[in-house]
C-alpha positions as CSV (number, residue, x, y, z in Angstrom):
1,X,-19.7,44.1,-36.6
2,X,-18.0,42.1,-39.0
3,X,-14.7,42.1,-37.6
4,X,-16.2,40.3,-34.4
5,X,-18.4,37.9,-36.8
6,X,-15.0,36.7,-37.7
7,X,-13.4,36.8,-34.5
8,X,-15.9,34.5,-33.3
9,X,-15.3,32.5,-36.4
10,X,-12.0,32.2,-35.8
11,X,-12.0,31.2,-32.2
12,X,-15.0,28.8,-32.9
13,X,-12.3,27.1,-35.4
14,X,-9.5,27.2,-33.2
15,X,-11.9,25.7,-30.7
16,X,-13.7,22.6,-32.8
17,X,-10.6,20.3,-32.1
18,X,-10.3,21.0,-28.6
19,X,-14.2,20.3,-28.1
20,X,-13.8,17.1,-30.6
21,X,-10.7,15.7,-28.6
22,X,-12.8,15.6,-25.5
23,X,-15.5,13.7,-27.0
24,X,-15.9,10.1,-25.5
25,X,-13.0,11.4,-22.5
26,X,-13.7,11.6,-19.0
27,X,-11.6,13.5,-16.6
28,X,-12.4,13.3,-13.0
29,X,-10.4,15.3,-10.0
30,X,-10.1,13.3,-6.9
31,X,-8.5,13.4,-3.6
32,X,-8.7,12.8,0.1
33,X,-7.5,14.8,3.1
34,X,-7.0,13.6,6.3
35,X,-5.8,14.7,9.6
36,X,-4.8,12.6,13.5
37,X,-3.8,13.5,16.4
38,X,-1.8,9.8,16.9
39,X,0.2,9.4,19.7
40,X,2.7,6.7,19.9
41,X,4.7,5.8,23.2
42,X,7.2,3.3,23.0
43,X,8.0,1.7,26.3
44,X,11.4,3.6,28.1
45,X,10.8,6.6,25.7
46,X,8.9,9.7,25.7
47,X,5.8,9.8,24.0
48,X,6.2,11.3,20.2
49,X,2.6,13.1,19.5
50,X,1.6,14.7,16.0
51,X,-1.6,16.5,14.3
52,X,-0.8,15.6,10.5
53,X,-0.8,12.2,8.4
54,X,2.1,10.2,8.2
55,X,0.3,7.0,6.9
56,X,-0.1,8.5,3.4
57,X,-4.2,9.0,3.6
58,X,-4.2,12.0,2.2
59,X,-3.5,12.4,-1.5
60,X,-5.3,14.1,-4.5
61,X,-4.9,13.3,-8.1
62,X,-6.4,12.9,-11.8
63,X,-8.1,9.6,-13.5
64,X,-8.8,9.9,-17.0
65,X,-10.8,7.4,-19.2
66,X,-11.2,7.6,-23.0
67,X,-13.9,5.5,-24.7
68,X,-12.0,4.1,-28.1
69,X,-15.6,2.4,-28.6
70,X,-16.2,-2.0,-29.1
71,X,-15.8,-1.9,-25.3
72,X,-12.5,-0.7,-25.5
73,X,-11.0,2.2,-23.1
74,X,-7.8,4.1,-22.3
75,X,-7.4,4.9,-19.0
76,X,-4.6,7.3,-17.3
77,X,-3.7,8.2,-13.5
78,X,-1.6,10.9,-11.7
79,X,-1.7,10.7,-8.1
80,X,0.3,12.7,-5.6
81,X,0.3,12.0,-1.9
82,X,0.9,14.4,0.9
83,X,0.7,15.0,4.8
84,X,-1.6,17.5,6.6
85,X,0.7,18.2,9.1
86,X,3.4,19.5,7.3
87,X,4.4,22.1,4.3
88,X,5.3,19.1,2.4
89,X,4.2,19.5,-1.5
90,X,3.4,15.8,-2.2
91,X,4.8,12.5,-2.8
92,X,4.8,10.3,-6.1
93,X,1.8,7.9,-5.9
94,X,0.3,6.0,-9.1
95,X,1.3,6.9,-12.2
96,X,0.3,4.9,-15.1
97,X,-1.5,4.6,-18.4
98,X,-3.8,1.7,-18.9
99,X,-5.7,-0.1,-22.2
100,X,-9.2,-1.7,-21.1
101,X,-11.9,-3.8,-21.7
102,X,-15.0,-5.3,-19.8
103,X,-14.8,-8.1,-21.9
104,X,-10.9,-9.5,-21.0
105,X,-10.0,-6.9,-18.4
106,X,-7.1,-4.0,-17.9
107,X,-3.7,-4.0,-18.9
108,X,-1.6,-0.8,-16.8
109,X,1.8,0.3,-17.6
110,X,4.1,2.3,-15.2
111,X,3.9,3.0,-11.2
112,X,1.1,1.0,-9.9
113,X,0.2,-0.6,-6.8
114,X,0.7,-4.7,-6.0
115,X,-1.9,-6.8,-6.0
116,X,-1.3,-7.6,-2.5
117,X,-2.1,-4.2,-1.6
118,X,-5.1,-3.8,-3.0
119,X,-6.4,-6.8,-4.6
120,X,-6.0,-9.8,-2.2
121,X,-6.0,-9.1,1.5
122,X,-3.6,-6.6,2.3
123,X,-5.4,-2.9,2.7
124,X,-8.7,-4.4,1.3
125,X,-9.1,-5.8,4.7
126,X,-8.2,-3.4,7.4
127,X,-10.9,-0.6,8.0
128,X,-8.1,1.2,9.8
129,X,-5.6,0.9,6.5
130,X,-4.0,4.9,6.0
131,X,-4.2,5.5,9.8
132,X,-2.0,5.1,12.8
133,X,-4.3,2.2,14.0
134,X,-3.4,0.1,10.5
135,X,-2.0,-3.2,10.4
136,X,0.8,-3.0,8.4
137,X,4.2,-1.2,9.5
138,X,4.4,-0.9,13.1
139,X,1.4,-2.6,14.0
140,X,3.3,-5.6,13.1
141,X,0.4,-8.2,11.2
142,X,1.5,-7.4,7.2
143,X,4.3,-7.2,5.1
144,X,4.9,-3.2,4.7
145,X,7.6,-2.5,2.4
146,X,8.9,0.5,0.1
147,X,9.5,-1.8,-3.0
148,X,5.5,-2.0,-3.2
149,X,5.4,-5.6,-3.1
150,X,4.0,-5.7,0.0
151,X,1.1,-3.9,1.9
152,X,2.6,-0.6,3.4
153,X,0.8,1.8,2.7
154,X,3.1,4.1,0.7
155,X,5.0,1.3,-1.1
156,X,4.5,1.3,-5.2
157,X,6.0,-0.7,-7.9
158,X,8.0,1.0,-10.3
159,X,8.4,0.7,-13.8
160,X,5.6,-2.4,-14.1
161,X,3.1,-3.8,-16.1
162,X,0.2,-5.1,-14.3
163,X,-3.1,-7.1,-15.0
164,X,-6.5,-7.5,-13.8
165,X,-9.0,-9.8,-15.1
166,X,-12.7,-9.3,-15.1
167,X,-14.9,-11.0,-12.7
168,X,-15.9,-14.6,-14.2
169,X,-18.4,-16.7,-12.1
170,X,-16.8,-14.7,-8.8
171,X,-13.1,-15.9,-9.8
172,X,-10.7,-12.8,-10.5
173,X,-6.9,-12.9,-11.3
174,X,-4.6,-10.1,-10.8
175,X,-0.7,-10.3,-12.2
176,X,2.4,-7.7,-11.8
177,X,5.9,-8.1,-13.8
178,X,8.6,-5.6,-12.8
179,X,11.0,-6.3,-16.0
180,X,13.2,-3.7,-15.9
181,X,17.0,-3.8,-16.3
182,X,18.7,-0.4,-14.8
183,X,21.0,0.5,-12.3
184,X,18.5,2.8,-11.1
185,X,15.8,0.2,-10.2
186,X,18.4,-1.8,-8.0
187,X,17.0,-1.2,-4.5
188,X,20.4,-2.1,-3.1
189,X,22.0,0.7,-5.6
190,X,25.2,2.4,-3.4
191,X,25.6,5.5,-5.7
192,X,25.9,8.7,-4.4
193,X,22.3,10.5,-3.9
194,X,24.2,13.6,-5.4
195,X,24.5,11.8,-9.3
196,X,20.4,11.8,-9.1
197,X,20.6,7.7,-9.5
198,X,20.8,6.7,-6.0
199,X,18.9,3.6,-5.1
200,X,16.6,2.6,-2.4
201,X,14.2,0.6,-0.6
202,X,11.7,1.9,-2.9
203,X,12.4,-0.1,-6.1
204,X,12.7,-3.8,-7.1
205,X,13.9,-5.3,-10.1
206,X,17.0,-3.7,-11.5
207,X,20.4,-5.4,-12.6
208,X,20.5,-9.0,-12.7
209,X,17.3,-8.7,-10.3
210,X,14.6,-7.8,-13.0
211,X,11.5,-9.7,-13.8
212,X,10.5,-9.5,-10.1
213,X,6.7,-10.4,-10.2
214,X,3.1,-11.3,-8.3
215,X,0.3,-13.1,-8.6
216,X,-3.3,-13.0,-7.2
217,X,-6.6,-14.7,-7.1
218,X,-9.9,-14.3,-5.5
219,X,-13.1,-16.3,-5.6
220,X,-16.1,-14.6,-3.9
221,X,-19.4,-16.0,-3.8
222,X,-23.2,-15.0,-1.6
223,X,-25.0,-17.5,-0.1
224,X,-28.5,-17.2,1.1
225,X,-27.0,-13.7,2.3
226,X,-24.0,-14.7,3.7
227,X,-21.0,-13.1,1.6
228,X,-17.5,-15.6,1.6
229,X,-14.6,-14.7,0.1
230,X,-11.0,-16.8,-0.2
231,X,-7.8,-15.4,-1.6
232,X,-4.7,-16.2,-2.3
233,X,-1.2,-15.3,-4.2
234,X,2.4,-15.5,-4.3
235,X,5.3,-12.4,-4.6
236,X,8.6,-13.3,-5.8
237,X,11.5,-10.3,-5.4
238,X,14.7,-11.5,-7.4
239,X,18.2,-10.8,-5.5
240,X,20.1,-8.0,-7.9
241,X,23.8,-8.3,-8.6
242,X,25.0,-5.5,-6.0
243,X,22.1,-7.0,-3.5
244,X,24.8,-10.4,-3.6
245,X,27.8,-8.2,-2.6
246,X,25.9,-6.7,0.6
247,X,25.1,-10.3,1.5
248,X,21.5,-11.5,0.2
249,X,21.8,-14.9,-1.2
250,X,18.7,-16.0,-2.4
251,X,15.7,-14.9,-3.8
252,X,12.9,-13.9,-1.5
253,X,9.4,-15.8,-1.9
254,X,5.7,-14.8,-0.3
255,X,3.1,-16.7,0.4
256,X,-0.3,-15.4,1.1
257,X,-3.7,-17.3,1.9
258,X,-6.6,-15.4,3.8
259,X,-10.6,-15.7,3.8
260,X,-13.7,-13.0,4.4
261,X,-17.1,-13.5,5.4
262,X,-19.5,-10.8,6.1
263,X,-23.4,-11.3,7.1
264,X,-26.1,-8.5,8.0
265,X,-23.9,-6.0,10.1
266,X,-21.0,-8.7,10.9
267,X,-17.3,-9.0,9.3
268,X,-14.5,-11.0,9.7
269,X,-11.8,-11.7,7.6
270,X,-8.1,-13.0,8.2
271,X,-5.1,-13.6,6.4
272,X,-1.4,-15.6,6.9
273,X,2.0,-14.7,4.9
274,X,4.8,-17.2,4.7
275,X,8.0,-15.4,4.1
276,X,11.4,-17.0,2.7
277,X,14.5,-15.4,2.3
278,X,13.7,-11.6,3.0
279,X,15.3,-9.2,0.4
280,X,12.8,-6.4,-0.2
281,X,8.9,-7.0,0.6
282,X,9.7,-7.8,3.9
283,X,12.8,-6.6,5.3
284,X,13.0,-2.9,7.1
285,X,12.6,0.0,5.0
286,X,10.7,3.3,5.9
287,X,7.4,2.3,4.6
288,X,7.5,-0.3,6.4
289,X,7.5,1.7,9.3
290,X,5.1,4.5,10.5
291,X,5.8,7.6,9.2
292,X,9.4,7.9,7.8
293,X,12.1,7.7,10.9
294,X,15.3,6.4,10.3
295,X,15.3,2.6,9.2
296,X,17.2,-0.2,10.6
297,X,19.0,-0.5,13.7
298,X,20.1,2.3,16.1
299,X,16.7,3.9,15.4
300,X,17.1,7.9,17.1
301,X,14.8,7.4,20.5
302,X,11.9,9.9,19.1
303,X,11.0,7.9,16.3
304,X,7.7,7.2,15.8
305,X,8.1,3.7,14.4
306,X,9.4,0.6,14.6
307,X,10.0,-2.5,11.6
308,X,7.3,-4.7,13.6
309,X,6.3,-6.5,10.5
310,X,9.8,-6.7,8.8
311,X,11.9,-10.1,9.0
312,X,15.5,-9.9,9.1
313,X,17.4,-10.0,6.3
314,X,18.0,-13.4,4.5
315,X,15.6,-14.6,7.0
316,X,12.3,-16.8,7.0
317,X,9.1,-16.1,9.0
318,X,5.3,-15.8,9.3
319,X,2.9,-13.2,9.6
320,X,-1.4,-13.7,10.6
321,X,-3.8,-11.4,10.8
322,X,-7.8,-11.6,11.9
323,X,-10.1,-8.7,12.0
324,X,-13.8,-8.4,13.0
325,X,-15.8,-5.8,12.4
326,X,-19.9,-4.7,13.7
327,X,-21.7,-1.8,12.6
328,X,-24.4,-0.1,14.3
329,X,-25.8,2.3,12.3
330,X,-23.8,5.1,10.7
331,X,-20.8,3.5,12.9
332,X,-18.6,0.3,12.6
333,X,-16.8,-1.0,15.8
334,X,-13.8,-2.8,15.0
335,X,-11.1,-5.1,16.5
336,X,-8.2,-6.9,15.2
337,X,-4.9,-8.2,15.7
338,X,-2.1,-11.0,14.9
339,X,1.3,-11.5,15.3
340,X,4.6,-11.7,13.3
341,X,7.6,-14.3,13.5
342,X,10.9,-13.0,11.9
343,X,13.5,-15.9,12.4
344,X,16.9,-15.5,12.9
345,X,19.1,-15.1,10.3
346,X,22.8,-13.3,9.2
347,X,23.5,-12.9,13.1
348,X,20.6,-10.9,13.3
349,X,18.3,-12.5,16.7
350,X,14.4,-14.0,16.5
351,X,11.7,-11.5,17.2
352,X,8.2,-12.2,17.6
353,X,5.3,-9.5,17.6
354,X,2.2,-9.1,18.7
355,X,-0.4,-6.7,18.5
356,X,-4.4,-5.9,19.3
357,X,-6.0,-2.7,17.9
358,X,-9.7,-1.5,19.2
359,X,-11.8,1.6,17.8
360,X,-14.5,3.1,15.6
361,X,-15.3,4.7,12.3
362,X,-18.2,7.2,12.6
363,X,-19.3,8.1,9.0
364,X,-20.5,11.7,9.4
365,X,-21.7,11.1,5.4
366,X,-21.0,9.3,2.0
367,X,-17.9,11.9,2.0
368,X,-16.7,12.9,5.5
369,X,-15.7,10.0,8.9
370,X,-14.6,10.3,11.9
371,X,-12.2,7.7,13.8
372,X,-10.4,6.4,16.7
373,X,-9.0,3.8,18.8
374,X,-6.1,2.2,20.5
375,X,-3.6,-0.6,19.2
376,X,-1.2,-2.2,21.4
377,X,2.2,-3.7,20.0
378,X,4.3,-6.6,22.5
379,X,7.3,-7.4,21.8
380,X,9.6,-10.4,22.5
381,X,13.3,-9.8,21.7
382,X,16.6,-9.5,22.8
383,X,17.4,-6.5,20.4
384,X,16.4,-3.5,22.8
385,X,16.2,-1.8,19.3
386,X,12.2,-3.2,19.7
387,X,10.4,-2.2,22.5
388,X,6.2,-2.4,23.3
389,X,4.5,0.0,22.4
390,X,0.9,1.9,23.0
391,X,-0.7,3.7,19.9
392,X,-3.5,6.4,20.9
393,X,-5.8,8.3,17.5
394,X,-8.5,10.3,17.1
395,X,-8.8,11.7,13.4
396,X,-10.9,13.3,10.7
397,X,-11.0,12.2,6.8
398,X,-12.6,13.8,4.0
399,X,-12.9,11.9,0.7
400,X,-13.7,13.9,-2.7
């Protein structure tokens, strides 16, 4: 008998820091899975069908929070990404350790998302956003890029520092710095993928093109029950040193501007994106495409995607979006479209896209939807590389 009173002693002091440590710490396990069955037939081709989730929907993760106490919290996220429709184990999503406060707002550190993501505009305003129906990417009406400083929906910022500010009288600000220096970060790197430090599309900053940043702001305000929103921000992605050698000259600059307005059952919203000088958020990468086919031209004829919403490289353009959306009880009915204008630029010809999406989200509970719909993609070019396209889905998502 004694031998197990101390036994239980001795676990119940091995256990009274574990218990203490969690004091005043949340942890909360989250996740979503989603599956479509999205068909996409590109004019001339044969239709290239799928059951899975290549818009990066599905993803499950960890979200810690820490309570230091005068308001003060440590927060901490893992996510990982992956598709339904594959074996795939997951992709890198957020990753990043933050320091907040209600008072003057958060502070994260690491891999985070842009502002234009999910801040102003961007995913905030398409109900289809993480689907085949979504604007960004091939449906050709936002910036979708694998730097993250756009809106595609598997694009991240690495190795950043981002703010948010608290809501103050309905204004919010939100701010990202990229300031790292490394070869690594260079998203025009060219060394071998066997030395483990090959670049890509899916990093800005990096040498002589660090301190790449963004900038948001948002005023929303209800009146006599009418909800209006504006918002509004600008993305600069600095040219790196081996970026000049493969013939980017200048810095590339976004623009963004866009409105909401919701009332009883009825939403609409809208945004416009003036691009100058693509390098990164807007030039064609595989997030900025749907799913992950080969990027660029010469694209293998049974790829799913197409860089709709990319300009060319060193090239200017202009991208609008509008969205309206009704619900009728447990369902919304949705339709939306725009266009996008990549100029000419380094012998690379205009093109000029535009696209119309219809469909529904049935909400089966807080949890679990259904959704649907069509999108249709037009496309005016000379590079056969581009071709119209007709997007059919039908899908299930589950949110925990």
């Amino acid at each position: 008998m004694k031998k197990k009173l101390i036994s239980l002693a001795v676990a119940g002091a091995l256990a009274a820091p574990m218990a203490a440590s969690a004091q005043g710490t949340n942890v909360t396990l989250f996740g979503s899975v989603q599956a479509e069955y999205a068909t996409v037939n590109r004019d001339g081709q044969s239709s290239q069908a799928l059951i899975g989730d290549d818009t990066g929907r599905s993803r499950w993760g960890m979200h810690v929070t820490e309570n230091l106490g005068g308001g003060l919290k440590v927060k901490a996220r893992v996510e990982y990404g992956f598709s339904t429709g594959s074996g795939a184990l997951g992709i890198a999503r957020e990753r990043w350790v933050a320091l907040a406060n209600d008072t003057w707002g958060e502070v994260k550190f690491g891999r985070v998302q842009s502002p234009f993501k999910d801040f102003a505009g961007g995913m905030t305003i398409d109900p289809f956003a993480y689907t085949t129906l979504q604007a960004s990417g091939s449906g050709g009406t936002m910036t979708a890029s694998a730097n993250g400083l756009g809106s595609g929906a598997n694009g991240f910022v690495n190795s950043a520092a981002r703010y948010d500010s608290p809501k103050v009288e309905g204004f919010s600000f939100s701010g990202l710095l990229m300031p790292g220096d490394s070869n690594r970060l260079d998203p025009a790197n060219p060394i071998a993928a066997s030395s483990g430090f090959a670049g890509s599309q899916s990093n800005s900053g990096g040498e002589d093109g660090e301190w790449d940043f963004q900038v948001a702001g948002k005023y929303e305000k209800q009146i006599q029950g009418h909800n209006l929103g504006v918002f509004g921000g600008y993305s600069r992605d600095n040219v790196s040193t081996r970026q000049r050698t493969q013939g980017f000259n200048n810095n590339e600059h976004v623009w963004r501007g866009g409105a909401m307005w919701s009332y009883q059952n009825f939403k609409l919203n809208g945004q416009y994106e003036n691009i100058n000088n693509a390098v990164g958020a807007a030039t064609c990468t595989n997030a900025g495409q749907l799913g992950n086919p080969v990027t660029g031209q010469g694209q293998p004829s049974d790829s799913r995607g197409q860089c709709n919403s990319a300009m060319n490289q060193n090239g200017s353009g202009n991208i609008w979006f509008v969205g309206g959306q009704y619900d009728l009880g447990n369902t919304s009915l949705i339709a939306q479209g725009g266009m996008t204008n990549a100029h000419a630029a380094g012998g690379q010809v205009s093109r000029e896209v535009s696209s119309f999406t219809v469909g529904a989200i049935h909400n089966l509970s807080k949890r679990s939807s259904l959704f649907g719909g069509y999108q249709r993609a037009m496309v005016d070019t000379t590079n056969p590389v581009f071709r119209d396209s007709n997007t059919y889905s039908v899908g299930m998502r589950h949110n925990f």
